[in-house]
N, C-alpha and C positions, 0 to 999 in steps of 0.2 A: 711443274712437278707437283703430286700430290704425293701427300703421307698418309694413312689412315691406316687404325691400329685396331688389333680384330683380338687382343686378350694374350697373357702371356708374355713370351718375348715375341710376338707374331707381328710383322707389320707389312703391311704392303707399300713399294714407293713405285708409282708409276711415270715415267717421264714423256717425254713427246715421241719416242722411239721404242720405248720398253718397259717393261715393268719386269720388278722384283719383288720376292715374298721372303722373308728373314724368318727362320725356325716356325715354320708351319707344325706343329706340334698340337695342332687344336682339337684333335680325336682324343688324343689324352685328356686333356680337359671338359671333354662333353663336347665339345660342338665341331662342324665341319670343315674339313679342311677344304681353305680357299683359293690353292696352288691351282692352275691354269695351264693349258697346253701350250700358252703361247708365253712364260711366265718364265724368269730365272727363279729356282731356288737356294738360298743361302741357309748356313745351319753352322753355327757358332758351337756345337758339341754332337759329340755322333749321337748322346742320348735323346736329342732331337730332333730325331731322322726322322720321316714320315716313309713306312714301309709302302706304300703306294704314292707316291708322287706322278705328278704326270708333266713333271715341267720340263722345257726345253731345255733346259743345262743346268747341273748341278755342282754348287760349289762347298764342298765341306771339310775343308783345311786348309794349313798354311799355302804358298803361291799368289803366284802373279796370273791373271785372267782378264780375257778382253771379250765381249760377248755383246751383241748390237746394239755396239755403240755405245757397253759400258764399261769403264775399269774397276777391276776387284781385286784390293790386294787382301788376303790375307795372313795375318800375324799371328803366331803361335804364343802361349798365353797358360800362365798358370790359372786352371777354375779353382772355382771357390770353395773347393771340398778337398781338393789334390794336395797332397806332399809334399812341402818343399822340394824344388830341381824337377818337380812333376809339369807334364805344358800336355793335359789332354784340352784345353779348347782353342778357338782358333777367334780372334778379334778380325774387323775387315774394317777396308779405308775402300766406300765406294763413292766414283766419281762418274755424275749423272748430269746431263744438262749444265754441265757446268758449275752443279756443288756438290760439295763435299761431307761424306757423310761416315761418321765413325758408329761402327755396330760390335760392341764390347762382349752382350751376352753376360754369363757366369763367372766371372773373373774374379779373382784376387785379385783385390785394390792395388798392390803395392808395383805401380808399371816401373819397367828399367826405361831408363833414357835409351837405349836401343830401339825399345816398343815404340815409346813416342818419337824418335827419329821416323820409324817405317811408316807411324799413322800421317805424321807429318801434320801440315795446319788443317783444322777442322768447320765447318763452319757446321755443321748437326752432329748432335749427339745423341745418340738412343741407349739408354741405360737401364737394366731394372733396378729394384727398388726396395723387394719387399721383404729382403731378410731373412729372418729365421735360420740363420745355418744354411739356407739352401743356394742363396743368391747375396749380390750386394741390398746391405741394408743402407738406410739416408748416409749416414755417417762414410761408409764406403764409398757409396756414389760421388760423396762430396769430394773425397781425396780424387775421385776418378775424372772427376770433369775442372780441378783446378788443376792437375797436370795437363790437361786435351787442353783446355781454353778454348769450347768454343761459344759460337755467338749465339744458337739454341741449342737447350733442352728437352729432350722428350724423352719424358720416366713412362717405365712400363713393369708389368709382373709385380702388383700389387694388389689387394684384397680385389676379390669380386665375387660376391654371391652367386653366380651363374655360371661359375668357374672350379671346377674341380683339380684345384692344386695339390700337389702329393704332399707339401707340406705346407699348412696355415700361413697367408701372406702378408702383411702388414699393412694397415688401412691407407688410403691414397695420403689422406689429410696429416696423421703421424708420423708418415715417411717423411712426408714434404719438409715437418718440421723439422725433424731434423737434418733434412739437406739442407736447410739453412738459405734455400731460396727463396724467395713470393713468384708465386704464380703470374706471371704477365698475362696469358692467355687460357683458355677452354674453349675447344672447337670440336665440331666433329669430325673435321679433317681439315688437315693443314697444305693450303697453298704455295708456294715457292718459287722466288724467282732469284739469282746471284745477287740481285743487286738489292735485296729487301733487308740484310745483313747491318748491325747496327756493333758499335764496341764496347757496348754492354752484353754480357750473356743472360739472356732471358730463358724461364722458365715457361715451358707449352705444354699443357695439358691436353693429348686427345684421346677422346672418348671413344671405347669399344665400339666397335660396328657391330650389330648384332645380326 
C-alpha cells in the first residue's frame, strides 16, 4: 500500500487491487484534480465534492460499502463549524490490504464512544491540522487521535504557499507543536505493509505531490 498526499485533505491510498482519493477538492485550491477513472472517490463533507469527478464509485456519507476489494464504513459526524446535535460530515474506517485506516476530515474533536465503537481499532490516521475556525487545529487533533489510538499519524490541510485556502492555515511546524507529537518520519510517500505497525504512535509527515 502506498499513501501519498497531494494538499488539503486530499490524499490518495493505492493498494494492490485499488486505489482511493479522499476529498479530491484541489481545483479549489489552484491545482488539478487527481481523481482517475479507475479510482474510488471518498468526500468526508458535501463541500468537498468535486463537480466533475470521473471515478468509478463514489462514496459521500454515512453507510456501509464494499468496492474492489475494499471496506468503507462511514460515520456521521458533527464538522467543525456545525451546531451542536448538527452531523453534516461523514468520518470513514477503510480497510485496505489488510489495514486500517481512519479519514475524520472537519470534525468537532469531541467523538462519542458510539463514533469510536463504529471506527473501531485503527492503525492510520489522517487528520487535518490547520485551524483557524475552519478545521481541527494541533490542540483538536490531539483530543482526536488519543481517543483513535492509532499506530500512525498523518497530518494534512496545513499552511502551504501553493495552496489557495479559503481560510489562512497554520504552519506545518506550529501545528506540530501543538499536537504535542515529534515527527518520526518525512517522506514523500508512505509505504505500508500490516505488519510494519509498532505500539508507539508515530508521527509521518508526507509531503505534497506537486
Amino acid at each position: 500500500m502506498e499513501i501519498q498526499y497531494f494538499g488539503g485533505n486530499c490524499v490518495k491510498i493505492a493498494g494492490k487491487k485499488s486505489s482511493l482519493v479522499i476529498d479530491d477538492n484541489l481545483p479549489v485550491l489552484g491545482q488539478k484534480s487527481i481523481t482517475g477513472e479507475k479510482d474510488i472517490a471518498v468526500y468526508t463533507g458535501k463541500a468537498l465534492e468535486s463537480d466533475n469527478t470521473k471515478a468509478r464509485f463514489v462514496v459521500d456519507g454515512p453507510g456501509e460499502y464494499e468496492v474492489a476489494e475494499v471496506s468503507i464504513s462511514g460515520v456521521s459526524a458533527r464538522a467543525h463549524i456545525d451546531e451542536e446535535k448538527t452531523q453534516n460530515a461523514t468520518m470513514y474506517k477503510i480497510v485496505m490490504d489488510d489495514v486500517r485506516i481512519a479519514v475524520v476530515g472537519h470534525v468537532y474533536p469531541d467523538l462519542s464512544e458510539d463514533q469510536l465503537e463504529a471506527l473501531g481499532t485503527i492503525d492510520v490516521l489522517i487528520v487535518p491540522i490547520g485551524g483557524s475556525g475552519y478545521t481541527l487545529d494541533g490542540i483538536g487533533a490531539h483530543k482526536v487521535i488519543t481517543k483513535i489510538d492509532p499506530k500512525l499519524v498523518i497530518p494534512t490541510h496545513y499552511h502551504d504557499p501553493k495552496l489557495s485556502y479559503e481560510v489562512p492555515q497554520a504552519e506545518l511546524e506550529d501545528a506540530i507543536k501543538s499536537l504535542g507529537i515529534d515527527v518520526s518520519e518525512t517522506v514523500e510517500s508512505l509505504k505500508l505493509k500490516n505488519t510494519e505497525f509498532t505500539d508507539t504512535t508515530k508521527l509521518i509527515v508526507v509531503k505534497r505531490k506537486s
